[in-house]
C-alpha positions as CSV (number, residue, x, y, z in Angstrom):
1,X,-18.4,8.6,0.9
2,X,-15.5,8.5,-0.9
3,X,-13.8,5.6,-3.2
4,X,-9.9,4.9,-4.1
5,X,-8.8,2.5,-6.5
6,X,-5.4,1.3,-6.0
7,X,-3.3,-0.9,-8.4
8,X,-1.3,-4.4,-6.9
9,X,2.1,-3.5,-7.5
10,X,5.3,-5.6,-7.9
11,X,8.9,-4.6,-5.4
12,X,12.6,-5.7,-6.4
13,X,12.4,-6.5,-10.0
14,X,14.8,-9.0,-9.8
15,X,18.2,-6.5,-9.6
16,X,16.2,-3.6,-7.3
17,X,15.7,-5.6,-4.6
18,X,14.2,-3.1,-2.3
19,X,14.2,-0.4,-4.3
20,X,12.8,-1.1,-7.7
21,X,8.8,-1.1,-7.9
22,X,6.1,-0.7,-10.7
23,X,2.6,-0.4,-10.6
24,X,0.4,-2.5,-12.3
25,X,-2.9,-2.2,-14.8
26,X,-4.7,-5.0,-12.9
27,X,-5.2,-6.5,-10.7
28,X,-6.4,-3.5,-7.8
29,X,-7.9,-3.1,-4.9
30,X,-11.1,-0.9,-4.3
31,X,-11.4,1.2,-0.3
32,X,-14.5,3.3,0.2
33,X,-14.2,5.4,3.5
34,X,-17.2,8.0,5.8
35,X,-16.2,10.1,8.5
36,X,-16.6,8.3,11.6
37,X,-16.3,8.8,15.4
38,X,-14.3,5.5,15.8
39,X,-13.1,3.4,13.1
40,X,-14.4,0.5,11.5
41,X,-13.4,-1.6,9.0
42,X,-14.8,-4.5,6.6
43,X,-12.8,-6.5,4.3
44,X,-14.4,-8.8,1.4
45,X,-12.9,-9.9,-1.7
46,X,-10.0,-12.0,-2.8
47,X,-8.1,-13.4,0.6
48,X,-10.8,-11.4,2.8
49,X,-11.0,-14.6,5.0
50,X,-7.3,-14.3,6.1
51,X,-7.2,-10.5,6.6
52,X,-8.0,-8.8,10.1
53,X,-11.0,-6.4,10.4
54,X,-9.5,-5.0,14.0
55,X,-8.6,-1.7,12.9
56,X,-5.2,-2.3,15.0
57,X,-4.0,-5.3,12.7
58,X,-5.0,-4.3,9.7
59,X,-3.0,-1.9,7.3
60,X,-5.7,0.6,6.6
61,X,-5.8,0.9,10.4
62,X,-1.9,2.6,11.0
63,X,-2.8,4.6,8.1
64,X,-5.7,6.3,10.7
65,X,-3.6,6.2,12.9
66,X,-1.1,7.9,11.2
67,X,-3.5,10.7,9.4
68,X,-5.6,10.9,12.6
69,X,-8.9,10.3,10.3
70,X,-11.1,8.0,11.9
71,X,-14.0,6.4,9.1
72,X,-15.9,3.6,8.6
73,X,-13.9,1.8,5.8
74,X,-14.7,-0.7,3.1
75,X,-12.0,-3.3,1.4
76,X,-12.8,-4.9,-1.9
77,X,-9.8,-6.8,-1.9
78,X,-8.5,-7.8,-5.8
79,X,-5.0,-8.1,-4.9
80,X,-4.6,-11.9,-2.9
81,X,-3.0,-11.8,0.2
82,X,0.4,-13.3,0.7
83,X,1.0,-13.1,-3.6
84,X,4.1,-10.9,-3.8
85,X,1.7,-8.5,-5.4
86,X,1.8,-5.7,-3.0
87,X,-1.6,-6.8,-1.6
88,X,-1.3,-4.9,2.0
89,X,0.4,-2.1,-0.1
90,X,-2.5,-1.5,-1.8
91,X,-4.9,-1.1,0.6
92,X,-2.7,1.1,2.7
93,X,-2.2,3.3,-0.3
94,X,-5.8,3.2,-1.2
95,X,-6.8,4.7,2.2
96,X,-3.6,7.4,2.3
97,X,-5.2,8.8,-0.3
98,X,-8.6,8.4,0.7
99,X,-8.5,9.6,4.2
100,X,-5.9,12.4,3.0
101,X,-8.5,13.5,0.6
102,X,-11.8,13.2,2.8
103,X,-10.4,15.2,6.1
104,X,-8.3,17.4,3.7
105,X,-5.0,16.9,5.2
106,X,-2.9,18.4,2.2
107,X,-0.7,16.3,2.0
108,X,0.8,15.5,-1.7
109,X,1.1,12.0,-2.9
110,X,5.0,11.9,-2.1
111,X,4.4,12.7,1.6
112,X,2.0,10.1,1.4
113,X,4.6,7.5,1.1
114,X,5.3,7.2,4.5
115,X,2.2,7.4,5.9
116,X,1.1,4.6,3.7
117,X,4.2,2.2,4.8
118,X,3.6,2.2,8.3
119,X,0.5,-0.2,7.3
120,X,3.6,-2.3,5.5
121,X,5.1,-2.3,8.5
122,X,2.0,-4.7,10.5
123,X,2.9,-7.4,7.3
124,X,6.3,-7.2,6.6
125,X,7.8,-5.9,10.4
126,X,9.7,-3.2,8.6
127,X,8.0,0.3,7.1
128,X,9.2,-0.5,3.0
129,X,8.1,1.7,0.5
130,X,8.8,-0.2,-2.6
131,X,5.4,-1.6,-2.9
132,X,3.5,2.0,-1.7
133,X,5.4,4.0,-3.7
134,X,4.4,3.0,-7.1
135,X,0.8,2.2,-5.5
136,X,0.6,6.1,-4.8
137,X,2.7,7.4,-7.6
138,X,2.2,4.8,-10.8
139,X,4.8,3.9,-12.9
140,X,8.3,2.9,-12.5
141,X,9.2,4.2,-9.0
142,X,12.9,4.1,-7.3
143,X,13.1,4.2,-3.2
144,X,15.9,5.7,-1.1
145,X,16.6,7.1,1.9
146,X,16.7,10.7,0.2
147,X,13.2,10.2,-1.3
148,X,11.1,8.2,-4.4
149,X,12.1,8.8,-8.4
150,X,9.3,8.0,-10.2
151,X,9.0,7.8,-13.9
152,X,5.8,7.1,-16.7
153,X,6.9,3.7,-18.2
154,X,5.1,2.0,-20.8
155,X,6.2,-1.8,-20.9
156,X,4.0,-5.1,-21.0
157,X,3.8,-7.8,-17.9
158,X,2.3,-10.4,-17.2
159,X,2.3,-11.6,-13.2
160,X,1.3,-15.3,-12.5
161,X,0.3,-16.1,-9.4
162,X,0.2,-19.9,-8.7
163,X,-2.6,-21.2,-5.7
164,X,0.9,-21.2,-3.4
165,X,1.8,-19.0,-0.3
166,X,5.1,-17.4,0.8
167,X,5.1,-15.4,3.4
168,X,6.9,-12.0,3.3
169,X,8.7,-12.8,6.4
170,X,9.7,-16.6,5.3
171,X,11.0,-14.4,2.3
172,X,12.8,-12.1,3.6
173,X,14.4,-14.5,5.8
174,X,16.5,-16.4,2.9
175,X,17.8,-12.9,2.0
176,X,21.7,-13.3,2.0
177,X,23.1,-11.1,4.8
178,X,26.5,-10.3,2.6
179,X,26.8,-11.3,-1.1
180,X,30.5,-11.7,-3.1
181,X,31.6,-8.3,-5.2
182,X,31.6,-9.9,-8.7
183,X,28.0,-10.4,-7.4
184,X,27.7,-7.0,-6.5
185,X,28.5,-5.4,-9.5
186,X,26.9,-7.3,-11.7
187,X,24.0,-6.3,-9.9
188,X,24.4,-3.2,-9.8
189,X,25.3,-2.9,-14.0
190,X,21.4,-5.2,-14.3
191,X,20.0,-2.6,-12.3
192,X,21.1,0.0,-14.2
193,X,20.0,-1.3,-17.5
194,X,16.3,-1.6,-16.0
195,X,16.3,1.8,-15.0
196,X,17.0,3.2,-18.8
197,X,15.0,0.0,-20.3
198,X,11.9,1.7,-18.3
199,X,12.8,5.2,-19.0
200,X,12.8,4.3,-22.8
201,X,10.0,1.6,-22.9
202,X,12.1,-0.8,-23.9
203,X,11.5,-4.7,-22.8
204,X,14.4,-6.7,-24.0
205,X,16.6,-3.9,-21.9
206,X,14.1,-3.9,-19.1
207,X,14.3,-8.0,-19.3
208,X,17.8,-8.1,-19.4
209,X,18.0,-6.5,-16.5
210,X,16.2,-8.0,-14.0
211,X,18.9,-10.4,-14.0
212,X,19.9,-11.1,-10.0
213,X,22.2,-13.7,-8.5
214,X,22.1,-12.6,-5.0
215,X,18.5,-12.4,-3.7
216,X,16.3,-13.9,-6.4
217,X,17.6,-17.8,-6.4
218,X,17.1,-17.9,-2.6
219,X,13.2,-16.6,-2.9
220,X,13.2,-19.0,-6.5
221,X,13.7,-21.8,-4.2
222,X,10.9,-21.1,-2.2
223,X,8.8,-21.3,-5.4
224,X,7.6,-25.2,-6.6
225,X,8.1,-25.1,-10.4
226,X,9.9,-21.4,-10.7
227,X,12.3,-22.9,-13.3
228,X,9.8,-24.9,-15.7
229,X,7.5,-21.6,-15.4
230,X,10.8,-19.4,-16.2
231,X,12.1,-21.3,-19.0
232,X,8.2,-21.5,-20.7
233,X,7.7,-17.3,-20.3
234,X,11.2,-17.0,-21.9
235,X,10.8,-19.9,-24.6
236,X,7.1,-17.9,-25.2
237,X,8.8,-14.6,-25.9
238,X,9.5,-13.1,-22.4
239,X,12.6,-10.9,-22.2
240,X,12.9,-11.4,-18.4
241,X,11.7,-13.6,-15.9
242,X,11.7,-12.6,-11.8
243,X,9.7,-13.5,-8.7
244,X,7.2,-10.3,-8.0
245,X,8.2,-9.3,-4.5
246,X,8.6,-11.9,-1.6
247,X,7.0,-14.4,-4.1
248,X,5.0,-17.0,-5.1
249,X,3.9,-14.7,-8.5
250,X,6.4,-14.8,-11.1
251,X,6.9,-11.6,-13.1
252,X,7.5,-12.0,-16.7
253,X,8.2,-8.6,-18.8
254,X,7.3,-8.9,-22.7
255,X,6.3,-7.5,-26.1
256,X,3.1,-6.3,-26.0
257,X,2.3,-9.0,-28.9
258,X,3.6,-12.0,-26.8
259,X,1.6,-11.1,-23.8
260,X,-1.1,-13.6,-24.6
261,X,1.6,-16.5,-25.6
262,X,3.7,-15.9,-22.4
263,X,0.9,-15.9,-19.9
264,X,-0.5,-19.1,-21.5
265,X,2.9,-20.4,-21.5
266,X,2.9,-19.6,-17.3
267,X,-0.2,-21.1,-16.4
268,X,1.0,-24.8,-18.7
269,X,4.0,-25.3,-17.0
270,X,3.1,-24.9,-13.3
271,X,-0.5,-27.0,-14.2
272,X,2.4,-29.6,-15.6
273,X,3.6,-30.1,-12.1
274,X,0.0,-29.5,-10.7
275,X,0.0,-26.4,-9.5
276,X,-3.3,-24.0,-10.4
277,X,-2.1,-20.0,-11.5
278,X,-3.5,-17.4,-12.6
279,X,-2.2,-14.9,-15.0
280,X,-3.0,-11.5,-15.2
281,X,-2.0,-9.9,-18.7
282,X,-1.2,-6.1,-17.5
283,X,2.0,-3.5,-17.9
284,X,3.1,-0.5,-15.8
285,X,0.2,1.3,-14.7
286,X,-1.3,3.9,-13.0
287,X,-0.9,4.8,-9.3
288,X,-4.2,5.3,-6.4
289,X,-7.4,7.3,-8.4
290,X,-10.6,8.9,-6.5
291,X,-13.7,8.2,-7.8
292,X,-16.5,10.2,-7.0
């Protein structure tokens, strides 16, 4: 038997919508896996109630698919479904390398990345690799269609993830199918300043630049209570405030000193309008480890 801890992750960033992804400290999902003739799979944990065990509707199941490793596998699920937290990400990921390492397919953690999003592909209806990348890779990770940039970051979050759903596809839905240029480029110039706030640890540049006016207010508006929440994580001593994914957790990026402040600061303002959250006090992580 063999067991693969893989971290939630958070896709888009605010400006990298798409494209940007980090993997997270906590929280993480746990997959044990044994050779099988057939597979089989059982799901406990967090959200296990709303997750199919049919090995054909299930994530883990197009990664057997997909590494032709059949195996009885286990889901301890500590990433919620449906929380914007790469929850289907990280179970896909978790078996990649799992099954990868238990048949001894060979294959390195990069050509991993598409194997693990064809199980995004049964949530979201599209094969996305912003949440499996940096579930496979850690750190700060950036997806194209000429490969995945990843890069060691060391920068302080906190994710609050209110008792709310949003599905990925109601999400992706509001997306804007064309946006104006001015809106373009300012994109583009907050994108940028994320990318050397992460290479440099640095949280007010990595804040700064999660700023986006095309995709983020659409998903925001999906979100009951995303501007009282913002406005407390910034007034608290967050340098940036986003939605984590499709939504409903909000990511807040901080001082390692204000983590405690901002998450409290999260949690008050959605109970204000009586909401229940949770908030997980993390930072960039590490991606998918074997234990043995």
């Amino acid at each position: 038997m063999l067991t693969v801890r893989a971290p939630a992750t958070s896709a888009n960033l605010g400006s990298g919508f798409d494209v940007f992804g980090v993997a997270l400290e906590r929280p993480a999902d746990v997959i044990r896996v044994e050779r099988a003739s057939k597979t089989t799979i059982t799901v406990t944990g967090v959200g296990s109630q709303y997750i199919p065990e049919d090995p054909a509707k299930n994530t883990v199941g197009a990664v057997v698919e997909e590494l032709d490793a059949p195996a009885h596998i286990r889901i301890d699920k500590g990433v919620r479904p449906a929380s914007g937290l790469g929850s289907s990400a990280a179970s896909a990921a978790a078996a990649a390398v799992a099954l990868n390492e238990l048949y001894d397919r060979g294959l390195s953690r990069e050509e991993l990345v598409p194997v693990a999003a064809e199980g995004e592909a049964l949530v979201s209806g599209e094969a996305h690799a912003d949440n499996v990348a940096p579930a496979l890779l850690g750190g700060f990770t950036i997806v194209t269609d000429d490969g995945v940039t990843q890069v060691d970051a060391d920068v302080s979050l906190v994710a609050c993830l209110p008792e709310i759903s949003v599905s990925t596809r109601d999400a992706r839905g509001v997306v804007p199918e064309s946006a104006a240029m001015d809106d373009v480029v300012d994109t583009v110039g907050h994108a940028a300043t994320l990318a050397v706030g992460m290479t440099r640890g640095d949280p007010d540049l990595v804040g700064r630049g999660m700023d986006d006016g095309i995709v983020t207010p659409e998903r925001a508006a999906l979100i009951d209570g995303y501007e009282d929440v913002h406005e407390a994580a910034l007034e608290a001593g967050a340098t940036g405030v986003t939605v984590s994914g499709a939504g409903p957790t909000l990511l807040a990026v901080c001082r390692r000193s204000d983590r405690r402040a901002v998450a409290a600061a999260m949690v008050d303002a959605f109970d204000a309008i009586g909401v229940e959250s949770r908030a997980y006090q993390t930072a960039v992580g590490d991606g998918a480890t074997i234990h043995r």
